[in-house]
MDTraj code that builds the backbone (N, CA, C; nanometers):
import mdtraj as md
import numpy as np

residues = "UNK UNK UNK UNK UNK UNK UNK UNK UNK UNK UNK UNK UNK UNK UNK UNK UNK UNK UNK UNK UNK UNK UNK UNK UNK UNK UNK UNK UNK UNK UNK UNK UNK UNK UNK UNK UNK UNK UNK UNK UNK UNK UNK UNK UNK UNK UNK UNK UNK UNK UNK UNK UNK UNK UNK UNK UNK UNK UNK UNK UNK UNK UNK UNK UNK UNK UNK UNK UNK UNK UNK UNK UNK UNK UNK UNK UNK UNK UNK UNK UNK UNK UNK UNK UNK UNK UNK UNK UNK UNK UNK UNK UNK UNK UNK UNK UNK UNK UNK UNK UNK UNK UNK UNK UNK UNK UNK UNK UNK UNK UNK UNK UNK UNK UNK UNK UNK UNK UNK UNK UNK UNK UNK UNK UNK UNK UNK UNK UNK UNK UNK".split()
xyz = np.array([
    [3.7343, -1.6886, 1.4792],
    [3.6221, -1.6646, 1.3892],
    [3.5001, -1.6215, 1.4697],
    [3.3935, -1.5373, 1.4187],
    [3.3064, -1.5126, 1.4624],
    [3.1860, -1.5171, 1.4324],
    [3.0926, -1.5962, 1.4534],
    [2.9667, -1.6238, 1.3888],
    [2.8761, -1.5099, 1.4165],
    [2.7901, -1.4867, 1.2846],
    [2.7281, -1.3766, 1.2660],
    [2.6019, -1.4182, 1.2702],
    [2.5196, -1.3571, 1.3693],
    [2.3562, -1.3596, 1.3785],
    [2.2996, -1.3219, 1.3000],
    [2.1979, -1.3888, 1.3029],
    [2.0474, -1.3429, 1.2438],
    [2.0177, -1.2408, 1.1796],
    [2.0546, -1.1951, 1.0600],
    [2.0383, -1.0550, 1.0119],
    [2.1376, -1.0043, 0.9486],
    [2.2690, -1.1100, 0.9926],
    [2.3789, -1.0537, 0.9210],
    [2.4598, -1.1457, 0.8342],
    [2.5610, -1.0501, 0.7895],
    [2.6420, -1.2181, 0.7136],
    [2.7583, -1.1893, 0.7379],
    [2.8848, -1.2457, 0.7195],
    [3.0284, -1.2482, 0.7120],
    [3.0665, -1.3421, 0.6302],
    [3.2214, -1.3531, 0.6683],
    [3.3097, -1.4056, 0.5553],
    [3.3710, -1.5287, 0.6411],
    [3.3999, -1.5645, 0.7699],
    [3.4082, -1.6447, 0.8386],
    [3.5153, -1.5545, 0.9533],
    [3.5558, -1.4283, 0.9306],
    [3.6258, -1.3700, 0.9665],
    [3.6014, -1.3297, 1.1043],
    [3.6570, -1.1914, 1.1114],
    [3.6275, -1.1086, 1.2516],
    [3.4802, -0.9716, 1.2557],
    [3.4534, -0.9782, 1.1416],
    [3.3572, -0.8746, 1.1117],
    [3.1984, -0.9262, 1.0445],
    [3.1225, -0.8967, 1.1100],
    [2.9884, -0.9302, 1.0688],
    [2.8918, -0.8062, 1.0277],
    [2.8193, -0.8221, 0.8860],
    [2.7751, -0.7071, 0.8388],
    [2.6524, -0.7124, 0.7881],
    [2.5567, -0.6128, 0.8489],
    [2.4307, -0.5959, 0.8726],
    [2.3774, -0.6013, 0.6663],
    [2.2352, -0.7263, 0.6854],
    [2.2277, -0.7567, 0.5416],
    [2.1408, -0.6470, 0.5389],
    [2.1483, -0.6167, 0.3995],
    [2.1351, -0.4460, 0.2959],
    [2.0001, -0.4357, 0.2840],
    [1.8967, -0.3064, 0.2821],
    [1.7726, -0.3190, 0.2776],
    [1.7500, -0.4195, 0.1837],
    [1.5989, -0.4745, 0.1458],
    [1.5689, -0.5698, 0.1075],
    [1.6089, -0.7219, 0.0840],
    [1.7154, -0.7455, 0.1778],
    [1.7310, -0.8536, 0.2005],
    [1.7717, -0.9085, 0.3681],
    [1.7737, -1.0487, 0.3507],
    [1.7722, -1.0929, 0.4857],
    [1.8487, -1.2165, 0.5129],
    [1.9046, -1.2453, 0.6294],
    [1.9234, -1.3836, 0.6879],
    [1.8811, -1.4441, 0.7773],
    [1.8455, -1.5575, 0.7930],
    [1.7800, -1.6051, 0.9190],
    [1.8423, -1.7286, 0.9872],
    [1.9675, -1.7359, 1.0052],
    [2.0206, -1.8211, 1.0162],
    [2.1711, -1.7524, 1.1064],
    [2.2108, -1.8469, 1.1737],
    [2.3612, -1.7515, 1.2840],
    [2.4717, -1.8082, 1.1510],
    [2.5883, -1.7152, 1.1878],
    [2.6754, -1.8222, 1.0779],
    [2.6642, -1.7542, 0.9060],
    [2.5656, -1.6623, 0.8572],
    [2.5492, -1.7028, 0.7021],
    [2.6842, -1.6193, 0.6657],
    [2.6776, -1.6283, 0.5363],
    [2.8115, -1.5946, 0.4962],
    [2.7612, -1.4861, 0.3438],
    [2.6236, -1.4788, 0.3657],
    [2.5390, -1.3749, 0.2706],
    [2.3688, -1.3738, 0.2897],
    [2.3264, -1.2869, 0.2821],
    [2.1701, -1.2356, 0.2832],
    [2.0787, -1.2535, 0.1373],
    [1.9867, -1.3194, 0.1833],
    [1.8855, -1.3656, 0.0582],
    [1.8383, -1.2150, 0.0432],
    [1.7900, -1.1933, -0.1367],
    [1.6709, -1.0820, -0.1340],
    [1.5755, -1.1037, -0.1566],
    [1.4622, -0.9893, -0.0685],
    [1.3363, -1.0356, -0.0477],
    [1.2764, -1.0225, -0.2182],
    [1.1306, -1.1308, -0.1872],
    [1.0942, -1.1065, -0.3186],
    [1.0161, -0.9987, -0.3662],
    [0.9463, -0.9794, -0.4764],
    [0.8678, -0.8653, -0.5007],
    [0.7733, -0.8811, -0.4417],
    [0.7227, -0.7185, -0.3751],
    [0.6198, -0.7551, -0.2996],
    [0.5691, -0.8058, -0.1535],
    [0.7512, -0.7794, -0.1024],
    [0.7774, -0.7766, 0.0382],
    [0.8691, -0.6782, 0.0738],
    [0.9646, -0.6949, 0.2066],
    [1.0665, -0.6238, 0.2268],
    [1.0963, -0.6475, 0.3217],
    [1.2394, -0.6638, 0.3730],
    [1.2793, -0.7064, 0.4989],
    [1.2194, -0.6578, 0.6400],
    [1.2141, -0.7315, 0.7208],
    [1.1834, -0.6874, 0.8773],
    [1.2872, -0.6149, 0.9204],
    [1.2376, -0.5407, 1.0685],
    [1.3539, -0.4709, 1.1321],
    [1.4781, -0.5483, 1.1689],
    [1.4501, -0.6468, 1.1594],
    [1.5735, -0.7046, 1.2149],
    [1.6492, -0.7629, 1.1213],
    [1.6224, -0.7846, 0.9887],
    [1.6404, -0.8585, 0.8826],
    [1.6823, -0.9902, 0.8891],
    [1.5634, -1.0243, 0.9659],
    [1.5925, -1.1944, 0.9407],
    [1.4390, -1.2632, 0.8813],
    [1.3709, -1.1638, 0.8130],
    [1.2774, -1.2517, 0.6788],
    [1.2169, -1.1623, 0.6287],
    [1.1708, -1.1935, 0.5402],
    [1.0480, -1.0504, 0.4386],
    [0.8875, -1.0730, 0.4795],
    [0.8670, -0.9367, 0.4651],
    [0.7279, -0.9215, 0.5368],
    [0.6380, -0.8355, 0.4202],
    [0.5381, -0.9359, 0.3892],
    [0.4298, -0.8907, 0.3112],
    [0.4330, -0.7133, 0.3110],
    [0.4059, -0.6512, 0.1974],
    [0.3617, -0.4926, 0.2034],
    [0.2653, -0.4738, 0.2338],
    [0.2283, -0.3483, 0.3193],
    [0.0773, -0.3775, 0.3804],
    [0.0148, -0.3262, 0.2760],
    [-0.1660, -0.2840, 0.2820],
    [-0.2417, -0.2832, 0.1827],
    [-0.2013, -0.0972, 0.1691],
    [-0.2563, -0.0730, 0.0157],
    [-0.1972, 0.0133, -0.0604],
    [-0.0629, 0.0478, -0.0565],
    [0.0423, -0.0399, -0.0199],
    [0.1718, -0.0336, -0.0603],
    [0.2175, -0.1306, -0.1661],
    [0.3634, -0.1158, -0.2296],
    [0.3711, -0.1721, -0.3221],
    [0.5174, -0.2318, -0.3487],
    [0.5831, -0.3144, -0.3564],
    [0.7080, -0.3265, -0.3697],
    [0.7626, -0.3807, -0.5091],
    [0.8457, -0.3229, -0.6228],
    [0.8565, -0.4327, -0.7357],
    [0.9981, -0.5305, -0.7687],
    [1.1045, -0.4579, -0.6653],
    [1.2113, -0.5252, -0.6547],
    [1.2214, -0.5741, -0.5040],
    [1.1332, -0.5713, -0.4121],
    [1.1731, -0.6465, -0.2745],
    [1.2479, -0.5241, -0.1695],
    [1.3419, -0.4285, -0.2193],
    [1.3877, -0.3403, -0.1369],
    [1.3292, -0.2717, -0.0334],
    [1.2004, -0.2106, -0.0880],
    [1.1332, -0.0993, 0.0065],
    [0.9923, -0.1370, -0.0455],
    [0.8682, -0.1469, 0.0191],
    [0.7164, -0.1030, 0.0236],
    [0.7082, 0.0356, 0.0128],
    [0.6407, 0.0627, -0.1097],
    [0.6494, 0.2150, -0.1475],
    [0.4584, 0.2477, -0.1036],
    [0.4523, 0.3357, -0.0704],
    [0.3156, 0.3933, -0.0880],
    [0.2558, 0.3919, -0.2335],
    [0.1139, 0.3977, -0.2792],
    [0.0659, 0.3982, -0.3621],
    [0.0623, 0.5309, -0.4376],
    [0.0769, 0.5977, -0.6035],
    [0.0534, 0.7084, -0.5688],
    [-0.1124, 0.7232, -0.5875],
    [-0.1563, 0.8543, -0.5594],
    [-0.3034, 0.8971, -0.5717],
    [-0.3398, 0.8261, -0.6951],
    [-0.4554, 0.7781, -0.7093],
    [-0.5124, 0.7525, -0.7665],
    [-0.5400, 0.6031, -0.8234],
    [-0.4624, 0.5449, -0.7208],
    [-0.4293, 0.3817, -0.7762],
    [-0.4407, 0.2920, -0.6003],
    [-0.4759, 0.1834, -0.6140],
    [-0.4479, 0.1328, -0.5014],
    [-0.3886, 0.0128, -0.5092],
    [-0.3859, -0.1160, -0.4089],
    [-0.3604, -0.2267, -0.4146],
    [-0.4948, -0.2930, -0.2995],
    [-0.5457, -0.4626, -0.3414],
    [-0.6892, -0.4525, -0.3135],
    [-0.6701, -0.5539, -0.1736],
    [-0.5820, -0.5555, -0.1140],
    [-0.5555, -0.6181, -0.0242],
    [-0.4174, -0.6102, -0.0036],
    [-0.3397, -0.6498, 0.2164],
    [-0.2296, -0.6165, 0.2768],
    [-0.1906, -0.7943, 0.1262],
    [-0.0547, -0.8261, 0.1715],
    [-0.0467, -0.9292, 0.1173],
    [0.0994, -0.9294, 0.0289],
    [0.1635, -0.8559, -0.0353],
    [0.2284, -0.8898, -0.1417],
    [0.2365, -0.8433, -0.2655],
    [0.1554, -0.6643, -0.2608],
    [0.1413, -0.6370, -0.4304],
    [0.3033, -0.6003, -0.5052],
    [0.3116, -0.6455, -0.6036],
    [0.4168, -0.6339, -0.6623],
    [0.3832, -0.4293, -0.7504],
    [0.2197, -0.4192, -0.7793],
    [0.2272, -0.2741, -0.8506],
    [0.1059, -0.2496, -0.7977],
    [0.0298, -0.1002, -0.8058],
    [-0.1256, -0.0688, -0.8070],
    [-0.1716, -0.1019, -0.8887],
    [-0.3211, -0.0665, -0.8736],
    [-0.3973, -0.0975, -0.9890],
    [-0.4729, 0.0214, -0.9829],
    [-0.4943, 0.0847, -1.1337],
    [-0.5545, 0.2167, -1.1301],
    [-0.7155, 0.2010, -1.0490],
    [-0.7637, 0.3366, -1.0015],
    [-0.8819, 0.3359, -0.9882],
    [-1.0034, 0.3463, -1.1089],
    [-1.0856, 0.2937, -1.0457],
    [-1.2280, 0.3035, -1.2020],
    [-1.2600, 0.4387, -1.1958],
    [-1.2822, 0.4717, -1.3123],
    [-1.2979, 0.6199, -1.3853],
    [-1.4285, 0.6218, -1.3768],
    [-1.5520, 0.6132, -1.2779],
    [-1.7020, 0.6136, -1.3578],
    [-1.7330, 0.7472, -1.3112],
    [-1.8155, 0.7945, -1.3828],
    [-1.8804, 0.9661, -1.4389],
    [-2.0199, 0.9654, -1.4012],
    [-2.0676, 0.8637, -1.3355],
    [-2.2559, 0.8154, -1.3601],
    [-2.2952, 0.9300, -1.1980],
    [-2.3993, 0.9847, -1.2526],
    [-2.4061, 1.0670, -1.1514],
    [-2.5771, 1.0396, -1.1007],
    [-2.6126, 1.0089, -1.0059],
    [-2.7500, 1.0219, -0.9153],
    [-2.8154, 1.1281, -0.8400],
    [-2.9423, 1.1060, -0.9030],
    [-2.9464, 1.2551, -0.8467],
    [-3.0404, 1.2392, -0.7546],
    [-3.1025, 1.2791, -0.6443],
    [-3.1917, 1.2585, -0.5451],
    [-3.2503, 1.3740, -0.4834],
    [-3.3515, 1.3463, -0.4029],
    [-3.4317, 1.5050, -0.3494],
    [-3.4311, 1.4783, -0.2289],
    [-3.3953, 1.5914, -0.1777],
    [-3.3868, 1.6179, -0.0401],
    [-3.4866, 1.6956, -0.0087],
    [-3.5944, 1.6266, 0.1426],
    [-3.7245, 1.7137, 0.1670],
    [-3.6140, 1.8028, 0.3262],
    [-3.6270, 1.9781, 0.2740],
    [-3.6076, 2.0041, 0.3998],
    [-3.7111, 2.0759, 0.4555],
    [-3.7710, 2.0921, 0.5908],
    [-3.9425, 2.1511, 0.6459],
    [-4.0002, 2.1306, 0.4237],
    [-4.0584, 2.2595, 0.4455],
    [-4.1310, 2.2628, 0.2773],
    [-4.0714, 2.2514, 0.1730],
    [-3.9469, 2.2790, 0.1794],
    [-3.8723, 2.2969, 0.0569],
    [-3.7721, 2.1549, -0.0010],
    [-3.8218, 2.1442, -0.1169],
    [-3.7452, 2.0025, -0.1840],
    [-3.5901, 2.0278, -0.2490],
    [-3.4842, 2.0162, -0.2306],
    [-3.3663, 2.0276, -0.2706],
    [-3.3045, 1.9164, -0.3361],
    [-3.2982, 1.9570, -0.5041],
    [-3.2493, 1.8286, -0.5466],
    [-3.0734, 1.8221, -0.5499],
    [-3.0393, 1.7224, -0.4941],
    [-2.8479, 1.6700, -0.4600],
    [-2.7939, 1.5988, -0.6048],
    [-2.6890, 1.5975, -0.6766],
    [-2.6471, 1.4682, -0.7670],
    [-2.5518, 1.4486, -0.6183],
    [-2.5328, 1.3091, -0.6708],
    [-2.4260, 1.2758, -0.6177],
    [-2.3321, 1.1325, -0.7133],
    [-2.1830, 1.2068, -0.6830],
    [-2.1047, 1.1018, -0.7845],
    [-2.0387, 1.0040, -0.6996],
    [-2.0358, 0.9088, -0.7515],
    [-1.9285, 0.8224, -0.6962],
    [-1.8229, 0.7978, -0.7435],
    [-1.7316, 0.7721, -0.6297],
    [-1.5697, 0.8012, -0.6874],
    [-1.5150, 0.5998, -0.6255],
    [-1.5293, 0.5623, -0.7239],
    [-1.4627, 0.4083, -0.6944],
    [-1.3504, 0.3515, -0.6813],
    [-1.2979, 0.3221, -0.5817],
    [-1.1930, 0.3190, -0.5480],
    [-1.1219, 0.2389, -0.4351],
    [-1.0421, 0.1296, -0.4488],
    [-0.9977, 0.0459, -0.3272],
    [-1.1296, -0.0500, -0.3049],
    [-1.2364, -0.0582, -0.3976],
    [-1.3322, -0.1798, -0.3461],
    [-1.4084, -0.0645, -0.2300],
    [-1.4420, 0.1065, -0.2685],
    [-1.4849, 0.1272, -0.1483],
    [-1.5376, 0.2379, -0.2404],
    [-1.6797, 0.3093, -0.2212],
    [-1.7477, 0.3399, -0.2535],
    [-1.7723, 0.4812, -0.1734],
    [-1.7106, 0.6836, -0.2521],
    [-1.7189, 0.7377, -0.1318],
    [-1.7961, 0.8895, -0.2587],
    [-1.9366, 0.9333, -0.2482],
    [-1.9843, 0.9774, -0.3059],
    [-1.9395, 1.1875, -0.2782],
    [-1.9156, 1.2315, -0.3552],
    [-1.9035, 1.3193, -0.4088],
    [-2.0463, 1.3848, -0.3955],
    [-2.0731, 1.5226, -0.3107],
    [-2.2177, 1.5780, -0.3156],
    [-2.2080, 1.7013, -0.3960],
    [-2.2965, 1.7140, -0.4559],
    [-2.3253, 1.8755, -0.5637],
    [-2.4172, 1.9217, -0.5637],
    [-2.4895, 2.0564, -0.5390],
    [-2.6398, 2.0690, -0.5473],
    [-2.6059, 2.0645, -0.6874],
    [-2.7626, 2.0979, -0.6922],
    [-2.8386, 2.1318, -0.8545],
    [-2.7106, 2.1939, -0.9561],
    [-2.7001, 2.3061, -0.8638],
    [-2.6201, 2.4024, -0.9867],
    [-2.4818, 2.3485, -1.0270],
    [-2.4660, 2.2365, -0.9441],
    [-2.2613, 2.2152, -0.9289],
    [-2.2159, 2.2174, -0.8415],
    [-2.2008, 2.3453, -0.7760],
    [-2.1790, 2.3667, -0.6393],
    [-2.1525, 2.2449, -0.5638],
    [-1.9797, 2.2104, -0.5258],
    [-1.9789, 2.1155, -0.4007],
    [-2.0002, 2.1076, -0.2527],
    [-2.1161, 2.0168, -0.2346],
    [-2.1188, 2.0224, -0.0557],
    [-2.0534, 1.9541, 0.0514],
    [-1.9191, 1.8560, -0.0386],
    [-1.8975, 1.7484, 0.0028],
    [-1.8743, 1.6103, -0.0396],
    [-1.8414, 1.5576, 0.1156],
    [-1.8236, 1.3836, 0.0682],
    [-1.8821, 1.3369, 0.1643],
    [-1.9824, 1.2474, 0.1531],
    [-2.0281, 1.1260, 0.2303],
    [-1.9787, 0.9677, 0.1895],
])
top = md.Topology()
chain = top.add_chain()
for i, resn in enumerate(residues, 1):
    res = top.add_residue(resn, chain, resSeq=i)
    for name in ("N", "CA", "C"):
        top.add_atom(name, md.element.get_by_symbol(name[0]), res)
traj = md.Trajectory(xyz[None], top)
């Protein structure tokens, strides 16, 4: 018989077999692989599940998927889904002194991930950017 490490499982037999993405063993000897829960996913070695990092997402334990555009997750940790971003439209508008001439900017903010990244437009629309 051959005891199977850390990562794997068998039957008590001659063959030991590497446990299947999203799950794991951590123990020599197992004879089957736990699956990870939602919101993790096995290590390289598959012997435990490891939190999804931040803006990833896992809902069956298999794989940490990336977020798609427009959604995030608000911390590394364990998200099981995203959470959409806030939709706000509120636009500020401010004056810019350059030598004599006053140039008025809106600027929007685009909210998102707990992070705050403004959208620049002159007067007419026209985009200059992101700060």
């Amino acid at each position: 018989m051959l005891p199977c490490w850390p990562g794997s499982y068998g039957d008590g037999g001659y063959e030991c077999k590497l446990c299947m993405p999203g799950s794991f063993s951590n123990i020599s000897g197992a004879q089957f692989c736990y699956n990870c829960p939602p919101g993790t996913t096995n290590n390289y070695m598959h012997t435990d599940c490891d939190p999804c990092p931040k803006d990833h997402y896992s809902e069956d334990g298999k794989a940490c998927l990336l977020c798609p555009a427009g959604t995030y997750t608000p911390a590394a940790g364990g998200a099981v889904f995203c959470q959409q971003c806030a939709n706000i439209t509120e636009v500020v508008t401010v004056t810019v002194q350059r030598n004599v001439f006053a140039q008025h900017i809106n600027l929007v903010p685009n909210y998102c991930a707990g992070q705050v990244q403004f959208e620049v437009f002159d007067a007419v629309g026209a985009a200059l950017g992101a700060v």
